[in-house]
N, C-alpha and C positions, 0 to 999 in steps of 0.2 A: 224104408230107412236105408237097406243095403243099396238097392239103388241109389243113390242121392247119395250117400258116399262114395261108391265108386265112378259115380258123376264129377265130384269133387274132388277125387283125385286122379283122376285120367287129364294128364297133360296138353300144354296148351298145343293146339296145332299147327308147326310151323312150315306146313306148306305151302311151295313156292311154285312149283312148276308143274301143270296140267296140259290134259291134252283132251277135248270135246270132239264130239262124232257130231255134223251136218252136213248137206248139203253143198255140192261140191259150188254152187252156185256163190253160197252162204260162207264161203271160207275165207274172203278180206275181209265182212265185217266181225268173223269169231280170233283174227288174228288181234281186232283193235275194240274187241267189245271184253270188260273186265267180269268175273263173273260174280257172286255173291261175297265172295270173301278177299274180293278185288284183287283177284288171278287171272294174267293175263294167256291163253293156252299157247302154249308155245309148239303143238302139234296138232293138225288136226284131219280127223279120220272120216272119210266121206261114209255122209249114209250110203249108199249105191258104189258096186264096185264098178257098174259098165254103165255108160250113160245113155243108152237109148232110153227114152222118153217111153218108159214103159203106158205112162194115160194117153198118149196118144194112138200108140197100137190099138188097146182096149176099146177106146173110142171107135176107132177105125172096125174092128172089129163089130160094134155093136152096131154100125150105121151098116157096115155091111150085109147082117144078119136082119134088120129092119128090112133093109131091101129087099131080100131075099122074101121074106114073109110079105113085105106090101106087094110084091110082084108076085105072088101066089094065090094074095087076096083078090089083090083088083084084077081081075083079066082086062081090063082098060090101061092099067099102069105100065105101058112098055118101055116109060123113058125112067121109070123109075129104079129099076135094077142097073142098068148103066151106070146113071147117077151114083149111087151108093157104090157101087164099086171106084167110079172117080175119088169120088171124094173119101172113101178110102186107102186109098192107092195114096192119093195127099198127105194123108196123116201121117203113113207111113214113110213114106221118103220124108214131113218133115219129124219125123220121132229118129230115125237114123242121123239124117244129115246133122242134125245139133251134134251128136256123137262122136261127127269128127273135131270139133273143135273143143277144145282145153287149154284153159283161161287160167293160168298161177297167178294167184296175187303179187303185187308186187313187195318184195323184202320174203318172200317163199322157194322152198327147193316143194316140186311134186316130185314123185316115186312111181315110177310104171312097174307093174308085172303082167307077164304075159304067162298063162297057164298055170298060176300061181307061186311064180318064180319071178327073182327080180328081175327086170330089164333095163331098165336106168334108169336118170334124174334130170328134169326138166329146169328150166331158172324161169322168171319170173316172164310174164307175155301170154299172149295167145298163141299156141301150137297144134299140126294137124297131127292127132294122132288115130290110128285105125279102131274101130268101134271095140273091138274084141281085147286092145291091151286095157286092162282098169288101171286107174289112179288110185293107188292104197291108202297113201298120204302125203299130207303137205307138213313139209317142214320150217319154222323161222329160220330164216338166215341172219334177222336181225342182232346183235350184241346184246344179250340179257342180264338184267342186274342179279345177283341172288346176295341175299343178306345171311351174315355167317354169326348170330351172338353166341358168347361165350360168356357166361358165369362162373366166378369166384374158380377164375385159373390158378394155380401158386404158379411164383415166379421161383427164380432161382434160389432167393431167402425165404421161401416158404411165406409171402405173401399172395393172397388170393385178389386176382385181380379180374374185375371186367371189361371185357373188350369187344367190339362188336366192329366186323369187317364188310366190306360190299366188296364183294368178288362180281366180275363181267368176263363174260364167258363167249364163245358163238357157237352154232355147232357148223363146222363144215366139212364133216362128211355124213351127209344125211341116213345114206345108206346103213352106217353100221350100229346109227346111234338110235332108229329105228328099230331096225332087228338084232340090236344086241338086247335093248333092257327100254323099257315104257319109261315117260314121265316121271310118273310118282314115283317110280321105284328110283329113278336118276337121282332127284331130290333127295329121297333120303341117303342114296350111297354118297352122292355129291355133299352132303350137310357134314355126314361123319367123319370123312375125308379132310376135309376143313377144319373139322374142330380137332381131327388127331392133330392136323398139321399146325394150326393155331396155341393150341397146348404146347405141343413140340417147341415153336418158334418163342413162348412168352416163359418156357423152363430156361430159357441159355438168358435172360436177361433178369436186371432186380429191379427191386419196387421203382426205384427212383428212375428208370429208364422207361415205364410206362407208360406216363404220360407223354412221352416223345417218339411213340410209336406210328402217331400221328403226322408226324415230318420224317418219317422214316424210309426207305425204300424197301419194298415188298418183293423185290425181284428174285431174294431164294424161297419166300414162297410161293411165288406164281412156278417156278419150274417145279418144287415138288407138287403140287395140284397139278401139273398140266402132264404129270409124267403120271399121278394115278387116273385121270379122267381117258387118256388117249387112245383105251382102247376102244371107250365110246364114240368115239370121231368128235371129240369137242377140246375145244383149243381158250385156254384161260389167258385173255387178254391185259386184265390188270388187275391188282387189287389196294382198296383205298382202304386206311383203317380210320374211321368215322366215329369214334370213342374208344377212350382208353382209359383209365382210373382207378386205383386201389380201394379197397372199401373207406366208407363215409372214416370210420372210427382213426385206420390210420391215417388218413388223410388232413384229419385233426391234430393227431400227435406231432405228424410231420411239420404243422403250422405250427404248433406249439413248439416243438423244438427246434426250428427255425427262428422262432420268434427270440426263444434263449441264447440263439447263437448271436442275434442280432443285440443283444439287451449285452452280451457280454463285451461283444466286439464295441459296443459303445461306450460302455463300463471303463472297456480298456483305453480306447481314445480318449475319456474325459479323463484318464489315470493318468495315462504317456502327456495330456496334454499341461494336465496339473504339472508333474513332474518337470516337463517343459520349460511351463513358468516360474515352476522354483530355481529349475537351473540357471534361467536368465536373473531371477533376482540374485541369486547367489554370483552368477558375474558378475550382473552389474556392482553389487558389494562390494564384492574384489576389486571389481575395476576403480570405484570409492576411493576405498583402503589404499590401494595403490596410489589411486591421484592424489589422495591425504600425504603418505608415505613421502611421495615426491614435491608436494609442497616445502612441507616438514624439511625436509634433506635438502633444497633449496635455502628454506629458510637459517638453516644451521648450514650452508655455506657463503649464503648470506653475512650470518653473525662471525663465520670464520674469517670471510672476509673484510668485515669490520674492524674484528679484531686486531689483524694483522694490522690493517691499517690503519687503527688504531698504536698498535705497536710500533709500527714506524713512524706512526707520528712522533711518539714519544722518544724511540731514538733518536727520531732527526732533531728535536727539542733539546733533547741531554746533549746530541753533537753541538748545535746550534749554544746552549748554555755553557758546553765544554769550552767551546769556541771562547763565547765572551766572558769564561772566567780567565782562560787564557790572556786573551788582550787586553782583561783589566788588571790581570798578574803582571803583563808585559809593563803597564801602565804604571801599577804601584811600583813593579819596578823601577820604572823610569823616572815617576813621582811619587816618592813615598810618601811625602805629608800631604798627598791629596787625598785618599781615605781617611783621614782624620779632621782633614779639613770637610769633605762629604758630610761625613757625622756630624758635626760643628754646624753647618750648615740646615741640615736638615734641623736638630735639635735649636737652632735660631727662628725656622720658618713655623715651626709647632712654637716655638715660645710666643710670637709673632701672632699665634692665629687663637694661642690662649692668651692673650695679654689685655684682651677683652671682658674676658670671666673676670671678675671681680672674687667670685669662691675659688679659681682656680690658683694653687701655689705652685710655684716650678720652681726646680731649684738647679741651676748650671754648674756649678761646681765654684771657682774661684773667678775674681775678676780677672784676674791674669787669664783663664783663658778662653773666656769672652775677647778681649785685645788679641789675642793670636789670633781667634780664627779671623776678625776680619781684614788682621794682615796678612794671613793667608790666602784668604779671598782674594784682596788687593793685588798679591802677587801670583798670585794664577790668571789671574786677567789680565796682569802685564804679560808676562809670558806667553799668552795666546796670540800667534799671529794675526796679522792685520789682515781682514781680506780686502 
């Protein structure tokens, strides 16, 4: 049972960067062969540190050695000890001669040492080198990815955020990155490095800049990574941040309360918009009122004008009746028994126009003056000019 829990809680393993021992023959296809936990070795360490063709010496040795005894056996065998020493002699020239040639895969630094000391670093080709320097190890020159996650970081408001970065790296100075620190150990000093500096970079920022870390430029953390890696000889080319997001929970509230901002901001538009419309009907009102207003005041300059001139109608009437009371003053002055004679007249034409009623009684006063007016009459028509 204690096993099995400390099974269960022994951490996941997030290593990245290995380095395999083969055959120095065998080293382009362990640069491009992945290994069980699909790790690519980014170093790799020859079985053999010199390359004479040690099975072939042996060989050569063992043919020699037959010779030697069959030439002992047979006393007939005379061409057989020669032989065996030939073809001895062949082995060994070719078990050296391969020796001189050394073959770096291509995207590889090789590592000489001579006497157990460095001597220098080869690039990628076939080169002659002398049997007695070994090839220690081959190095990628290729660009490697390393992946950097980071869980439940706090940000600058004490939100815990997860972010998870791809950092690409090369090493190019093989020399120191070799014999300063191995592989695995690189990886994990290289991970912590990372995540100090990841931490570091996601504390100056808040929640809400998180997610934009993704369009972001990396360029002051690739200089503090590439100023802790340097004294390994490896040089930090760029770094992508690949996810970025605050936990699930806040990430809800913040939709929630985006959504309330959104529900307000609406709230308020359909408030500002009503308001709006009330304002326009309230001008328009106004604008009503007022066109009523100016009807109206029209209208009652209208009727003033009316009036008026109505009023001078009535003056020019009373001038005009002034007038012809005037000249019928002049007149009666001139002829006094014509308003009487008028009267006379008028009161003859009504008797005239009643003298048909049979109920009708009228009474004119005296016959005497019945006889005047029609002598009056008579003599107002004399008197009128003749036209």
């Amino acid at each position: 049972m204690a096993d099995e829990q400390n099974i269960k809680a022994a951490p996941p393993d997030y290593t990245q960067l290995t380095q395999v021992r083969v055959p120095l023959e065998e080293a382009a296809d362990a640069f491009a062969i992945r290994d069980a936990s699909g790790r690519i070795p980014i170093v790799v360490v020859p079985q053999r540190t010199y390359r004479i063709r040690s099975e072939l010496v042996v060989l050569a040795v063992i043919i020699l050695a037959a010779g030697l005894v069959g030439g002992a056996i047979w006393n007939n065998a005379a061409l057989l000890w020669p032989l065996a020493i030939a073809v001895a002699v062949l082995l060994v020239v070719l078990a050296i001669s391969s020796s001189f040639r050394v073959r770096v895969p291509e995207g590889a630094h090789a590592l000489l040492a001579r006497g157990g000391r460095y001597s220098r670093t080869l690039g990628s080709g076939t080169h002659f080198v002398l049997p007695w320097i070994a090839v220690t190890h081959l190095v990628s020159r290729r660009e490697i990815p390393f992946d950097v996650p980071a869980v439940e970081v706090p940000t600058q408001d004490n939100v815990r955020a997860s972010v998870d970065i791809l950092i690409t790296f090369s090493i190019t100075e093989p020399y120191r990155f070799v014999y300063s620190i191995s592989a695995s150990d690189f990886d994990q000093v290289f991970q912590a490095a990372c995540q100090d500096a990841l931490r570091a970079r996601i504390r100056q920022i808040n929640s809400a800049e998180v997610m934009n870390l993704t369009h972001r430029d990396m360029a002051e953390l690739v200089e503090v990574l590439g100023a802790a890696v340097e004294a390994y000889g490896i040089t930090v080319m760029k770094i992508n941040v690949t996810y970025a997001q605050p936990p699930v929970d806040f990430m809800r509230s913040q939709e929630a309360r985006q959504l309330a901002v959104l529900q307000q901001a609406e709230q308020a538009e359909k408030q500002a918009l009503a308001q709006r419309r009330q304002a326009d009907e309230e001008a328009l009102a106004r604008q009503q009122v007022i066109a009523q207003v100016e009807r109206e005041r029209e209208g009652l300059q209208a009727q003033v004008q009316q009036a008026e001139l109505r009023r001078r109608i009535v003056e020019l009437e009373a001038e005009a009746e002034e007038w012809r009371l005037a000249k019928l003053e002049e007149r009666l002055a001139k002829y006094p028994h014509a308003a009487q004679w008028e009267v006379e007249t008028l009161q003859l034409e009504i008797g005239r126009a009643l003298a048909g009623n049979t109920r009708a009684v009228l009474q004119f006063g005296s016959a005497s003056d019945i006889v005047r007016t029609f002598l009056m009459r008579d003599g107002l028509q004399e008197d009128k000019p003749v036209a």
